[in-house]
N, C-alpha and C positions, 0 to 999 in steps of 0.2 A: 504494500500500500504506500500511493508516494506522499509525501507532504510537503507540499510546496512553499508555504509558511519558512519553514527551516530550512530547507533547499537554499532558497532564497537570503536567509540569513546565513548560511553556509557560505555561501560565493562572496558575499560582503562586508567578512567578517565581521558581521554585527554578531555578539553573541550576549548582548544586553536580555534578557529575560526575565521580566518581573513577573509576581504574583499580584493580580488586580487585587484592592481594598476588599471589594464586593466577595472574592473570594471566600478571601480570608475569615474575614466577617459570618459569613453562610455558614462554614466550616467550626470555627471557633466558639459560636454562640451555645454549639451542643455542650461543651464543655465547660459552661460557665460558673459552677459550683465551684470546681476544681483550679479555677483561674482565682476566684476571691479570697480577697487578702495574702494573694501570693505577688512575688516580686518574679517578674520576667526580663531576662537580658535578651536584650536582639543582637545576635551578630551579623551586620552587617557594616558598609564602608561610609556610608551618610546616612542619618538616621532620619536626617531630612528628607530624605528621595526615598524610606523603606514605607511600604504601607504596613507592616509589621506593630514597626515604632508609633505608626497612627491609629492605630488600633487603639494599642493597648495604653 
């Protein structure tokens, strides 16, 4: 199966790949007991540009 998506970022060495907010979000909300009153470290290179960091 091809994916032209990546293909395409292949050839152009983009290899920039975020996770959208919305994701995130969708995902993480199941786990919301477990997330309160806990401390989460994001590793990532700009905390400003992670939707991680904006999340939480």
């Amino acid at each position: 199966m091809a994916n032209t998506s990546l293909d395409k970022a292949k050839k152009a060495k983009d290899n920039e790949f975020y996770t959208r907010y919305d994701d995130i979000q969708a995902e993480l909300n199941h786990y919301r007991e477990q997330f309160r009153g806990k401390v989460v470290y994001c590793n990532c290179d700009d905390p400003a540009e992670s939707a991680f960091s904006d999340f939480f």
